[in-house]
FIKOLZA-1660 file (N, C-alpha, C; in steps of 0.1 Angstrom, whole numbers, plus 5000, padded with zeros to 4 digits):
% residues 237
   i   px   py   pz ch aa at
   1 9147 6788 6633  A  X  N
   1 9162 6789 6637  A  X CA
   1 9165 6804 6639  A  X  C
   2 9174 6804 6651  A  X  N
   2 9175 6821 6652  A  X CA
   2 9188 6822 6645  A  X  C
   3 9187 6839 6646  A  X  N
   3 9197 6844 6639  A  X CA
   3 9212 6841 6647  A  X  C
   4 9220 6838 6639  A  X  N
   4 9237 6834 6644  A  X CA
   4 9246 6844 6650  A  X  C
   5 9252 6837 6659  A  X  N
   5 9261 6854 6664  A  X CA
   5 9281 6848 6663  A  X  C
   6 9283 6849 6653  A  X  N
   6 9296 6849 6652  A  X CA
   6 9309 6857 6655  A  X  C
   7 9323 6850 6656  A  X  N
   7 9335 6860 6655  A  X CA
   7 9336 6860 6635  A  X  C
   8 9346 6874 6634  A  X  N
   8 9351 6870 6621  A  X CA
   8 9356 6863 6617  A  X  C
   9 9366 6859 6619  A  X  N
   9 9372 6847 6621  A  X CA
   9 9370 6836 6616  A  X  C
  10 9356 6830 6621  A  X  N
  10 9352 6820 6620  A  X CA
  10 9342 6821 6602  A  X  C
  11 9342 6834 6598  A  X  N
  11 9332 6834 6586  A  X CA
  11 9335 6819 6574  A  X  C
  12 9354 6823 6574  A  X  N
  12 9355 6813 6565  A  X CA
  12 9348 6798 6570  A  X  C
  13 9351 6794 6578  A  X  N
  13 9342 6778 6582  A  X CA
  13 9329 6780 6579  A  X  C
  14 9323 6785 6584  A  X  N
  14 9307 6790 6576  A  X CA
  14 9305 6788 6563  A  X  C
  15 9317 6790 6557  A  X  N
  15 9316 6794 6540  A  X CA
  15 9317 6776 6535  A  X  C
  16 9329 6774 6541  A  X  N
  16 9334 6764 6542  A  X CA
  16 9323 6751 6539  A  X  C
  17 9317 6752 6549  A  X  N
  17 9305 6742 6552  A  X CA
  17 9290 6748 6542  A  X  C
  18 9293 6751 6538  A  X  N
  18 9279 6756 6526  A  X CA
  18 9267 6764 6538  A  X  C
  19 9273 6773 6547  A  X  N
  19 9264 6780 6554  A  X CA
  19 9263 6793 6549  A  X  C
  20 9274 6798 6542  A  X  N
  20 9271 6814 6539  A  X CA
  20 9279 6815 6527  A  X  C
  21 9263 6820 6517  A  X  N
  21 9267 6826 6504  A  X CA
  21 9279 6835 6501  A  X  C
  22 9289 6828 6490  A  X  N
  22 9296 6841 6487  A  X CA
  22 9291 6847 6484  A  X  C
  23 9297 6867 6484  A  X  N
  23 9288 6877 6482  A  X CA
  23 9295 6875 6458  A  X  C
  24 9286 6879 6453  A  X  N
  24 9289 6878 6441  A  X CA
  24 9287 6869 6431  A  X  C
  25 9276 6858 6443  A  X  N
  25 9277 6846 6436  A  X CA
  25 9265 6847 6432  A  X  C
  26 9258 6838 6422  A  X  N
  26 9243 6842 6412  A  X CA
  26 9234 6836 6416  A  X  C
  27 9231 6829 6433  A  X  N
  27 9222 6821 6440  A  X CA
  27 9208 6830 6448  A  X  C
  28 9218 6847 6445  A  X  N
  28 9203 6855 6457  A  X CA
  28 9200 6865 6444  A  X  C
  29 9209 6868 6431  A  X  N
  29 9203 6875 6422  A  X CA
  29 9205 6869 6407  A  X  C
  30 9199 6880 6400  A  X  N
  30 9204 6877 6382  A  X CA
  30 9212 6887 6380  A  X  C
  31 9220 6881 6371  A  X  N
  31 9232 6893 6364  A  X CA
  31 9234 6898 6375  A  X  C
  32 9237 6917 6377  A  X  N
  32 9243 6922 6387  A  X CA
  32 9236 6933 6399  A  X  C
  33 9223 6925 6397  A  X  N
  33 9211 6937 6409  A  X CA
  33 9207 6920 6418  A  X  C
  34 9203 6931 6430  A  X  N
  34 9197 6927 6438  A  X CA
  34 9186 6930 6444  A  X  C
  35 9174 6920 6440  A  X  N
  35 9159 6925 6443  A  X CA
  35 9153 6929 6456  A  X  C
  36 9147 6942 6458  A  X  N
  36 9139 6949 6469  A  X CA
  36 9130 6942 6471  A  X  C
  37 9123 6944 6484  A  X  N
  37 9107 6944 6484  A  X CA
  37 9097 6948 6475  A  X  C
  38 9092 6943 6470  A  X  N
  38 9080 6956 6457  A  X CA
  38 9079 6966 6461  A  X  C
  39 9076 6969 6480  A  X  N
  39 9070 6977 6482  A  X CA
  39 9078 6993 6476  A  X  C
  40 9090 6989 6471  A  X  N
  40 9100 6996 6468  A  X CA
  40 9102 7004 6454  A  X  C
  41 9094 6997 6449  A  X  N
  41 9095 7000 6438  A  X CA
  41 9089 7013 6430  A  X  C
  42 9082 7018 6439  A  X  N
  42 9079 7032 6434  A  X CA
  42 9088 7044 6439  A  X  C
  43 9102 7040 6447  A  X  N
  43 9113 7048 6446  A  X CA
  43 9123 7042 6434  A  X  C
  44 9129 7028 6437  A  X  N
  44 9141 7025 6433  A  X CA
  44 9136 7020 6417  A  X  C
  45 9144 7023 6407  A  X  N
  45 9140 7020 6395  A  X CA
  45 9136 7003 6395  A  X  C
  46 9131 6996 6386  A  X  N
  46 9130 6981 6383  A  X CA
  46 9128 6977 6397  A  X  C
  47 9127 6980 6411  A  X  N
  47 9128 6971 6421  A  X CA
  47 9141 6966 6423  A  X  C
  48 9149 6972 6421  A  X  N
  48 9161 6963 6425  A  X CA
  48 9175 6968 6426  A  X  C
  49 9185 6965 6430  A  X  N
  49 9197 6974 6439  A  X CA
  49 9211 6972 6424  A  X  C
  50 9218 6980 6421  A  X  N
  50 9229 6971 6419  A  X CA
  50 9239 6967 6426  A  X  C
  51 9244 6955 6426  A  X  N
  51 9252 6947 6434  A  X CA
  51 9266 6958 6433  A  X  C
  52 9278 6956 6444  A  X  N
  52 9283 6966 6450  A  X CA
  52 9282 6982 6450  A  X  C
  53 9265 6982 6456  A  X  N
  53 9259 6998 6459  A  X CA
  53 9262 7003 6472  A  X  C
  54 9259 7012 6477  A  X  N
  54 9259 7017 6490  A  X CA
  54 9248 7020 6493  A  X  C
  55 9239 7014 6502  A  X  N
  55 9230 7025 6503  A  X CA
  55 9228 7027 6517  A  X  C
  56 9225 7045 6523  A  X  N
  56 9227 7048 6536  A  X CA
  56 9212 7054 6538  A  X  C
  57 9211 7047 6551  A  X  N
  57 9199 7052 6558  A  X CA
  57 9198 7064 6567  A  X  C
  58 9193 7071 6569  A  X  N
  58 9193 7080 6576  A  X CA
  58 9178 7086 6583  A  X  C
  59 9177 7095 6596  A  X  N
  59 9162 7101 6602  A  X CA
  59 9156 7093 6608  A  X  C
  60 9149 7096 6612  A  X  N
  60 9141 7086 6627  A  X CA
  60 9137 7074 6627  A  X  C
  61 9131 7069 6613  A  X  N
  61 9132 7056 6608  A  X CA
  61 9139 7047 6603  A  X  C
  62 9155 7051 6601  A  X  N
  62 9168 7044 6597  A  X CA
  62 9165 7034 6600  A  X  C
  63 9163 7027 6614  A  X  N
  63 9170 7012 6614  A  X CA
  63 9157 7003 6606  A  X  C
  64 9147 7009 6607  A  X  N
  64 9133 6998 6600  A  X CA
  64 9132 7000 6586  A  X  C
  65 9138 7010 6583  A  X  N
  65 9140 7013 6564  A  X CA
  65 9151 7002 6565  A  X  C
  66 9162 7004 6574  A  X  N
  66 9174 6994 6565  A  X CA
  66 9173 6981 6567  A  X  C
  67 9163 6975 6577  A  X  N
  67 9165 6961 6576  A  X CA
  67 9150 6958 6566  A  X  C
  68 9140 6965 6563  A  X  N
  68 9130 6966 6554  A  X CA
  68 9139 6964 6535  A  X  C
  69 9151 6972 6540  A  X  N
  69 9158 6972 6522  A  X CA
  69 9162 6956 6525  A  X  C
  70 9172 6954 6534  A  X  N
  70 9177 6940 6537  A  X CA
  70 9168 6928 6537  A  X  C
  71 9152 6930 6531  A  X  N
  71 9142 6920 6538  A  X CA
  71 9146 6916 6521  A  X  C
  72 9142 6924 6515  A  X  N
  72 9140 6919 6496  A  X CA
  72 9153 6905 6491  A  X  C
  73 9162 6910 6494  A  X  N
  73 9173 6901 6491  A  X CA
  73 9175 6886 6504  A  X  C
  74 9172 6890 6513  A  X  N
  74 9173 6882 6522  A  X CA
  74 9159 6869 6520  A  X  C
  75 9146 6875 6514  A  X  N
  75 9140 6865 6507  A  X CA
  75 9146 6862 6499  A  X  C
  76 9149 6861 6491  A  X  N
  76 9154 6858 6482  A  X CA
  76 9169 6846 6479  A  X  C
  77 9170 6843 6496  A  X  N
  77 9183 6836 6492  A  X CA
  77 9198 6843 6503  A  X  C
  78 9198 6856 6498  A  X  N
  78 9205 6862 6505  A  X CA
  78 9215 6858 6518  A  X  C
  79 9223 6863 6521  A  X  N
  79 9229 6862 6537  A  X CA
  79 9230 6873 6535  A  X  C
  80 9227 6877 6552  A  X  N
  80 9229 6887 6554  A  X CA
  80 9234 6891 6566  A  X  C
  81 9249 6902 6567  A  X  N
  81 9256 6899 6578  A  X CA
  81 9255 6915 6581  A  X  C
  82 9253 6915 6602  A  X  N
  82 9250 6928 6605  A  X CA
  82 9266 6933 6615  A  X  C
  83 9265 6940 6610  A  X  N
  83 9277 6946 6622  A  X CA
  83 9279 6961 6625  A  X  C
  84 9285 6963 6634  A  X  N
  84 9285 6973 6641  A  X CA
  84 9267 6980 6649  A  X  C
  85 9260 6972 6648  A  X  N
  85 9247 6971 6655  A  X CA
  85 9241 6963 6669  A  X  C
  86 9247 6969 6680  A  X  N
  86 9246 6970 6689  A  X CA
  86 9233 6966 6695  A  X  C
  87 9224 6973 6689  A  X  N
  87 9210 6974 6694  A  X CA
  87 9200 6965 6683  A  X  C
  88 9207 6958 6679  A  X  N
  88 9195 6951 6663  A  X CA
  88 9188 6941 6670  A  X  C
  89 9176 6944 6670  A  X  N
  89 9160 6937 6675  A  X CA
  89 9156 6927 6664  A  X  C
  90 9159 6913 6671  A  X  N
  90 9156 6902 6661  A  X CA
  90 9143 6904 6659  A  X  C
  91 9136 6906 6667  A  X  N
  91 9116 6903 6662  A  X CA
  91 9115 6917 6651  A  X  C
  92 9122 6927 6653  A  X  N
  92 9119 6936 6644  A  X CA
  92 9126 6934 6628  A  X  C
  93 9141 6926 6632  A  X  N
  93 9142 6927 6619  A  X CA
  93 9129 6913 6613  A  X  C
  94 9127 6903 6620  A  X  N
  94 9118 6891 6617  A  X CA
  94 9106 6901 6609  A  X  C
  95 9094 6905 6614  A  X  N
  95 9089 6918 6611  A  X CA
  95 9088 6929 6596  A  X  C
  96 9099 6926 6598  A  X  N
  96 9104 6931 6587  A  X CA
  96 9107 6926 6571  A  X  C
  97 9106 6914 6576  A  X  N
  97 9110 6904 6562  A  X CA
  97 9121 6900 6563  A  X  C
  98 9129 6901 6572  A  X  N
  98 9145 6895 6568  A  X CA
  98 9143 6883 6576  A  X  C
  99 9150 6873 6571  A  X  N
  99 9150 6857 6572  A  X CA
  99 9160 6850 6583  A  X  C
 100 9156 6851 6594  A  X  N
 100 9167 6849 6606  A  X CA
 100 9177 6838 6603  A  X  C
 101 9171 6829 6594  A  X  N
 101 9176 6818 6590  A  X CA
 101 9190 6819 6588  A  X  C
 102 9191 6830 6580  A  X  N
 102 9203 6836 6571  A  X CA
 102 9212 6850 6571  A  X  C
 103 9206 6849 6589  A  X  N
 103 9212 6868 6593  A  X CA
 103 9218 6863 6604  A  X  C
 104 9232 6870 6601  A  X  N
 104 9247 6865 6611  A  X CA
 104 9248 6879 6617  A  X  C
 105 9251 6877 6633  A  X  N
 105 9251 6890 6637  A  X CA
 105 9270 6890 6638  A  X  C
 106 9275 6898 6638  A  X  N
 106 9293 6896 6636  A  X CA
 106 9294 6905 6654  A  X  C
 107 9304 6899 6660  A  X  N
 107 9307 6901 6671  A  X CA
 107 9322 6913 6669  A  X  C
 108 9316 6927 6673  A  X  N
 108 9327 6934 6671  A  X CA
 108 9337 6934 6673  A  X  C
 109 9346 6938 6668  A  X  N
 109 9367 6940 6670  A  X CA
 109 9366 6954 6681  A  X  C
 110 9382 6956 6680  A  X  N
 110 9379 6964 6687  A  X CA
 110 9388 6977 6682  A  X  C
 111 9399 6975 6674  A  X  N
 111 9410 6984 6668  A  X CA
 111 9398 6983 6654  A  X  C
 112 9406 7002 6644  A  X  N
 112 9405 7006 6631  A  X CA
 112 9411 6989 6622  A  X  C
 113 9421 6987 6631  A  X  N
 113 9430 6971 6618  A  X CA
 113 9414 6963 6621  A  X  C
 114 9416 6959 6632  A  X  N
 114 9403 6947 6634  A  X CA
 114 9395 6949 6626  A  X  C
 115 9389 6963 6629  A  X  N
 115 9372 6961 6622  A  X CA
 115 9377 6962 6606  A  X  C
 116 9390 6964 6601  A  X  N
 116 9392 6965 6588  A  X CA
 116 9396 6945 6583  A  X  C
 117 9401 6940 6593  A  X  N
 117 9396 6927 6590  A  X CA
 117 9385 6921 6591  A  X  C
 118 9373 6925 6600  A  X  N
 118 9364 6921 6602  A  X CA
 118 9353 6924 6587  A  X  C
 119 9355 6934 6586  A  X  N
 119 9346 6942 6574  A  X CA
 119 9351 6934 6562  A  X  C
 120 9361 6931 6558  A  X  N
 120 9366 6925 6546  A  X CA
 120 9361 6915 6546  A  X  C
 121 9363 6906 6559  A  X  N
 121 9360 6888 6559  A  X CA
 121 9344 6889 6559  A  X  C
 122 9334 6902 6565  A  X  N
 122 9317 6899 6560  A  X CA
 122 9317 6902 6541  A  X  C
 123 9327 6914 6536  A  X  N
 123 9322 6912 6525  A  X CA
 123 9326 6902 6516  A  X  C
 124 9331 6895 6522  A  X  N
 124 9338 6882 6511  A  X CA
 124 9328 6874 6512  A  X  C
 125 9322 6874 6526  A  X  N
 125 9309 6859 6533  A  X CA
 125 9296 6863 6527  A  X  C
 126 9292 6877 6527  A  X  N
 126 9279 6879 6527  A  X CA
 126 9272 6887 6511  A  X  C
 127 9262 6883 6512  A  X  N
 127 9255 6891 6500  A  X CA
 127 9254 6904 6504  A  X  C
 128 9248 6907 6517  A  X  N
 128 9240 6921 6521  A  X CA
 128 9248 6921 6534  A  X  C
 129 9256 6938 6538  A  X  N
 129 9259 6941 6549  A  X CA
 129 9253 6946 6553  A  X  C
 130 9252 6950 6568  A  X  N
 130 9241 6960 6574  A  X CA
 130 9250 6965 6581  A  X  C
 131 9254 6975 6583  A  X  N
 131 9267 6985 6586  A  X CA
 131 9261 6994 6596  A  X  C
 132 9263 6993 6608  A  X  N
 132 9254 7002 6621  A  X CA
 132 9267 7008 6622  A  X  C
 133 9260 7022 6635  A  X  N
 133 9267 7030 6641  A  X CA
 133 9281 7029 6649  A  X  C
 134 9284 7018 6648  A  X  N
 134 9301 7010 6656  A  X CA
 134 9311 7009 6647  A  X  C
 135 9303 7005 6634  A  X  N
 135 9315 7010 6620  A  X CA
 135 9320 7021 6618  A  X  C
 136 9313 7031 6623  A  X  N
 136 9317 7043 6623  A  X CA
 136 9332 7044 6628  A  X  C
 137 9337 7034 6636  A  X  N
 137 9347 7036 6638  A  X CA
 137 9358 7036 6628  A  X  C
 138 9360 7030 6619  A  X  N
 138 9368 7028 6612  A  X CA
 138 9374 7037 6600  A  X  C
 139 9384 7040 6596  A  X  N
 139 9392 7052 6596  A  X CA
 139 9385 7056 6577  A  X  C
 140 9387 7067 6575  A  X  N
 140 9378 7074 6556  A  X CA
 140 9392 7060 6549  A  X  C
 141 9402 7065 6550  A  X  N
 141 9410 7057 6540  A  X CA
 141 9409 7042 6543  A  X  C
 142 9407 7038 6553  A  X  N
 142 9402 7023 6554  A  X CA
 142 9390 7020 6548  A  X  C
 143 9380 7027 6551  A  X  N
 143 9363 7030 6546  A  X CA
 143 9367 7025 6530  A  X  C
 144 9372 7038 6523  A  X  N
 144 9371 7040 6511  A  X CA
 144 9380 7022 6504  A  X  C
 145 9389 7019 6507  A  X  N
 145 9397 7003 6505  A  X CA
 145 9381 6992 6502  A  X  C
 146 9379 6994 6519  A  X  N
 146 9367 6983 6516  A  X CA
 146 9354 6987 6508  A  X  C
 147 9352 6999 6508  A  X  N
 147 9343 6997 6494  A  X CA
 147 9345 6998 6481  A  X  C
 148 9358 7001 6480  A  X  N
 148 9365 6994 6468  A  X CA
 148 9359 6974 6463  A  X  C
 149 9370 6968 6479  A  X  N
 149 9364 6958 6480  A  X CA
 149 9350 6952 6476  A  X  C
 150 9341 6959 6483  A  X  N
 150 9330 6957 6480  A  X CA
 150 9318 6957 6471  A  X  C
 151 9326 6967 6458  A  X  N
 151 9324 6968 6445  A  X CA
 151 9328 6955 6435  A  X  C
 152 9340 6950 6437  A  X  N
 152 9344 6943 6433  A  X CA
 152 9341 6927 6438  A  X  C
 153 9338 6925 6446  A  X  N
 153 9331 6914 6452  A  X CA
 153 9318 6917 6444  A  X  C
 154 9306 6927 6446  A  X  N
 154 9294 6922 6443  A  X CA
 154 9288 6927 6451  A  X  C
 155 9295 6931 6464  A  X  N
 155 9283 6925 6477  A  X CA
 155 9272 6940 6475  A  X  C
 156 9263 6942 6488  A  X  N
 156 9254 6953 6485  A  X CA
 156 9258 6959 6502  A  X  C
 157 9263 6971 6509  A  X  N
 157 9259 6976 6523  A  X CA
 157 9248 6983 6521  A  X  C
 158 9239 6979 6536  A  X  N
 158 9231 6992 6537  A  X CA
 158 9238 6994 6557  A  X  C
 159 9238 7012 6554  A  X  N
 159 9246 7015 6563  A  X CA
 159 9231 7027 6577  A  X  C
 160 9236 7025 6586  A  X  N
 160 9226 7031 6595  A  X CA
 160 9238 7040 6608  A  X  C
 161 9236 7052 6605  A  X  N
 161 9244 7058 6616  A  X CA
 161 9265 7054 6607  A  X  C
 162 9261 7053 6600  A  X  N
 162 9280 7053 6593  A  X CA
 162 9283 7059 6578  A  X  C
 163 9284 7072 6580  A  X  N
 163 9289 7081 6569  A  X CA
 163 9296 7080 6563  A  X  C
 164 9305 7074 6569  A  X  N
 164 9319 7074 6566  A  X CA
 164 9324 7065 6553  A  X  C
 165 9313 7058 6554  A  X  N
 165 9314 7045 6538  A  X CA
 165 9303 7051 6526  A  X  C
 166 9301 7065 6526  A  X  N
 166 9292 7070 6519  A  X CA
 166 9279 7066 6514  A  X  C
 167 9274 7073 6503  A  X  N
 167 9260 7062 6501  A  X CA
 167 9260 7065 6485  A  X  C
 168 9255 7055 6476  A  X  N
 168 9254 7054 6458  A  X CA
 168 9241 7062 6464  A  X  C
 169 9229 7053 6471  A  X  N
 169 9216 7056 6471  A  X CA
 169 9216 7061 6486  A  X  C
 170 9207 7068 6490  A  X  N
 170 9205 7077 6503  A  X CA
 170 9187 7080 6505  A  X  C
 171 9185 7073 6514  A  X  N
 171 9173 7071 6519  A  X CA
 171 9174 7075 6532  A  X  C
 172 9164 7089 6528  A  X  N
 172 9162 7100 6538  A  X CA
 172 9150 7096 6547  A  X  C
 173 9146 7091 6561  A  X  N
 173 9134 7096 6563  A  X CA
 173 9131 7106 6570  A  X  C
 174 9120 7117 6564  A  X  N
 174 9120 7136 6559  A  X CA
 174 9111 7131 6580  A  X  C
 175 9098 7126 6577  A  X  N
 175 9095 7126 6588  A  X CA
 175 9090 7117 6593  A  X  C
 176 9082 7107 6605  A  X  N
 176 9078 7098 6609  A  X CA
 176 9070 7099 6621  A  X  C
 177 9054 7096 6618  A  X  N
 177 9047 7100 6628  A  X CA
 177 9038 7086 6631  A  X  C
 178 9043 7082 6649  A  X  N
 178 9032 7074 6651  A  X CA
 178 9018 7074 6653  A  X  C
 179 9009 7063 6646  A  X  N
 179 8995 7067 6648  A  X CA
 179 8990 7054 6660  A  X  C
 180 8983 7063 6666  A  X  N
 180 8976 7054 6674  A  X CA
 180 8974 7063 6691  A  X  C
 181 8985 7072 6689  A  X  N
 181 8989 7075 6704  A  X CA
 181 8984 7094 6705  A  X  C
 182 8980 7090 6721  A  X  N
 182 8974 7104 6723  A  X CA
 182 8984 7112 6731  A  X  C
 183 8979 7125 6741  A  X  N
 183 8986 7129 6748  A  X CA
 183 8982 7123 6766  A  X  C
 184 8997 7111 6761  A  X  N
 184 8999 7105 6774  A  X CA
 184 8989 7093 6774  A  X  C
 185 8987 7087 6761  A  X  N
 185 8978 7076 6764  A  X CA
 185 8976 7069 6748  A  X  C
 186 8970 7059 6747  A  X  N
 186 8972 7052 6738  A  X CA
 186 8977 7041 6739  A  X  C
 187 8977 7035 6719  A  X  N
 187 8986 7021 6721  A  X CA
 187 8991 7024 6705  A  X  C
 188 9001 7022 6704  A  X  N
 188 9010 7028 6690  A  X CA
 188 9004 7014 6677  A  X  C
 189 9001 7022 6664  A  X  N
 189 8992 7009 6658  A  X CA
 189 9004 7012 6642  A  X  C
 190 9009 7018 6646  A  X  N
 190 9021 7019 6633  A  X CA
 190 9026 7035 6630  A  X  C
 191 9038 7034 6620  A  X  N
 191 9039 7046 6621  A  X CA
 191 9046 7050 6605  A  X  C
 192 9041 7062 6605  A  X  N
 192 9040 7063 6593  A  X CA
 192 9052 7073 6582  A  X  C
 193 9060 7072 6580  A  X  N
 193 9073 7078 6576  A  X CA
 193 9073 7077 6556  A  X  C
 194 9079 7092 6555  A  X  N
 194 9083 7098 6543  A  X CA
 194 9094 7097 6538  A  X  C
 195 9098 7089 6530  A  X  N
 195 9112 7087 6527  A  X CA
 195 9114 7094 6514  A  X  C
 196 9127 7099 6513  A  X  N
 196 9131 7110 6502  A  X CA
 196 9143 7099 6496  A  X  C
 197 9145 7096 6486  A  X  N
 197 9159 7089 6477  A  X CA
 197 9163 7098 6471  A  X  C
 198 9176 7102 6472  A  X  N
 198 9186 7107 6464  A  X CA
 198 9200 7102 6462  A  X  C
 199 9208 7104 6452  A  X  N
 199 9218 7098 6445  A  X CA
 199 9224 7104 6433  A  X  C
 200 9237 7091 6430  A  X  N
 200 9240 7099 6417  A  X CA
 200 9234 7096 6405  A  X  C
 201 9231 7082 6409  A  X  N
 201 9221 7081 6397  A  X CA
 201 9206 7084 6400  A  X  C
 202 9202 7090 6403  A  X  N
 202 9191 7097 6406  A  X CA
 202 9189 7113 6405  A  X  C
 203 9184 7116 6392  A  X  N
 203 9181 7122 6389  A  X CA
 203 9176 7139 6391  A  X  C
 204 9163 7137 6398  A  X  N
 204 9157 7142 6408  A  X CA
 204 9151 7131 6420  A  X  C
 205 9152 7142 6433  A  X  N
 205 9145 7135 6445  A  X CA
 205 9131 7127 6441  A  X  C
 206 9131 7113 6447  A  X  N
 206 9120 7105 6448  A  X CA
 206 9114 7107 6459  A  X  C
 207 9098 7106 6461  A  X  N
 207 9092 7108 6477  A  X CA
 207 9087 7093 6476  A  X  C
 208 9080 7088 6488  A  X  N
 208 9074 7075 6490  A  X CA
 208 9068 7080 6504  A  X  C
 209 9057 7075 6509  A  X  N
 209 9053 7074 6524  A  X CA
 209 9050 7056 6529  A  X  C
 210 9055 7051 6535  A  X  N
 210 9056 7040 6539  A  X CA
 210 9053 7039 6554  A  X  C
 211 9043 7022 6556  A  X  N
 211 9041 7022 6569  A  X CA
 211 9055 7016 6576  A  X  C
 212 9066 7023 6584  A  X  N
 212 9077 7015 6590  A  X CA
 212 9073 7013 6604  A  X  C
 213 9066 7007 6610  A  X  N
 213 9058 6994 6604  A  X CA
 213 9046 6995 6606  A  X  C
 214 9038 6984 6599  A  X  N
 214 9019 6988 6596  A  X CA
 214 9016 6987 6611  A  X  C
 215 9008 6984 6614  A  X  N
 215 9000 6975 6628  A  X CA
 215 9002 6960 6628  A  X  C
 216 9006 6953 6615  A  X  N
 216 9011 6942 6622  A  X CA
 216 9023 6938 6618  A  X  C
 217 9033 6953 6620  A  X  N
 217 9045 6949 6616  A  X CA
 217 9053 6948 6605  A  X  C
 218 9042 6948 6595  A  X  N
 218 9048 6948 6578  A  X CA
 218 9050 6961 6573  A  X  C
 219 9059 6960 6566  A  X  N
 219 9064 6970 6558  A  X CA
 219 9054 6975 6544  A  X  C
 220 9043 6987 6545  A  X  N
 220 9038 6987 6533  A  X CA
 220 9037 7001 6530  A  X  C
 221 9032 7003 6518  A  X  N
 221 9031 7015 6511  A  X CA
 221 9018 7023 6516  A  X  C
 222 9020 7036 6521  A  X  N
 222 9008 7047 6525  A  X CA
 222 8997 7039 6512  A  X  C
 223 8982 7034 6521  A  X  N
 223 8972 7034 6512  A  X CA
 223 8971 7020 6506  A  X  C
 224 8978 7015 6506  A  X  N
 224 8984 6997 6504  A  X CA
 224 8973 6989 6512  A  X  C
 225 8960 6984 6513  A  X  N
 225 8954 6973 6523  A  X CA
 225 8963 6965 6531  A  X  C
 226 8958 6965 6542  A  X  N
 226 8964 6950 6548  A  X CA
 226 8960 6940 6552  A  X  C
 227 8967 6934 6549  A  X  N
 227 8962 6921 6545  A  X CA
 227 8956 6911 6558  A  X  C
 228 8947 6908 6555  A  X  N
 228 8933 6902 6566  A  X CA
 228 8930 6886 6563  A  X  C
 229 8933 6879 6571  A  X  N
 229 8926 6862 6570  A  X CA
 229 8913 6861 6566  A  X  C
 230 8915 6854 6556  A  X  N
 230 8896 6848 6548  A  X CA
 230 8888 6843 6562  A  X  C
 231 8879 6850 6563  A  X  N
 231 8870 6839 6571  A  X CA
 231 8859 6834 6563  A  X  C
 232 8857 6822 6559  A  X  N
 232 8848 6815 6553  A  X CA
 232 8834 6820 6558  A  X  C
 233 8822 6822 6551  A  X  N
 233 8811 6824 6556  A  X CA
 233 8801 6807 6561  A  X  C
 234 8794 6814 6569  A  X  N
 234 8788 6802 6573  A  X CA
 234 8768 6806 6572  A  X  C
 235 8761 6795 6562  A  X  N
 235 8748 6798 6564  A  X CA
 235 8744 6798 6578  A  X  C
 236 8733 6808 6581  A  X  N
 236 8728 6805 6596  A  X CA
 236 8711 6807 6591  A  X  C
 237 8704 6801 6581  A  X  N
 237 8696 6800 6581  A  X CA
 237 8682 6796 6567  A  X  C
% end
């Protein structure tokens, strides 16, 4: 089933009809986190987010770090609603781990009021927001309201190109180099990016090198195997 492309508007009927998780509710977590990918877990403490966090993506890899964080929860049950993302590549977020089944693309407003109703009515709908570069529009003291909101709901944003809604957690990537490609020739076989976490609960800077994405697409840790089909052996003699 592909991913859904809605107005806001319409989120309550969705809700309505048992299609989308309230955000806050204890069907995609326990108590008050929300579980990452493993592969995550040698940045983010326990593997897991707390529910109304912020976390903002940033550097060359942004959008495949943020739908890579959005993959953990989104197994898991999750909905997950994107907006202000213009450019979001279903096969990449697929790829990625996120569950088309349960990823609503929200059809933009067009005034600071709109997208301030629009943003309310995903975090009321959704477990996980994905906050792209079109939110940007919307005003610091509007910003700051809804993630008030969004504290208080439960929900989790991860934001790509929008400052403006700050970040708890901040996931830098420092650099990102494709391998596979020469000069003026080649075929790209993955590429391989440094991500830096910082915050306020965070201590000192965390490093990681992660493939965003391996060669076949998956999200893994620098040095991690990948993962290969059994071929049964066959006697020949």
């Amino acid at each position: 089933m592909p991913a859904r492309v809605v107005n806001p508007t319409h989120l309550s009927d969705l809700a309505g009809r048992g299609l989308v998780t309230r955000a806050g509710s204890s069907t995609a977590a326990q108590d008050r986190t929300l579980p990452l990918l493993p592969v995550f877990s040698s940045l983010v403490s326990q593997g897991a987010v707390q529910r109304g966090s912020v976390m903002a993506c940033t550097g060359g890899a942004a959008m495949s770090l943020a739908l890579a964080l959005a993959a953990g929860p989104s197994q898991q049950g999750a909905w997950v609603g994107a907006i202000g993302m213009a450019s979001l590549g279903l096969a990449a977020a697929a790829e990625a781990g996120v569950v088309l089944e349960r990823l609503v693309s929200v059809i933009e407003p067009g005034s600071d009021h709109l997208w301030a109703e629009a943003l309310a009515a995903c975090i009321d709908g959704f477990d996980v927001l994905l906050l792209g570069p079109g939110t940007q529009q919307v005003r610091t003291g509007t910003a700051r309201r809804l993630m008030a909101r969004l504290r208080a709901r439960g929900a989790v944003a991860i934001t790509v190109g929008a400052p403006v809604f700050g970040g708890d957690l901040r996931f830098e990537c420092t650099s990102a180099t494709w391998l596979g490609l020469g000069d003026g020739h080649g075929v790209a076989q993955g590429r391989v990016a440094e991500v830096a976490l910082t915050g306020r609960r965070v201590p000192q800077t965390r490093r990681a090198e992660f493939w965003l994405p391996s060669a076949d697409g998956q999200v893994r840790a620098v040095g991690a195997p990948a993962t290969a089909p059994v071929v049964p052996l066959r006697r020949t003699g």
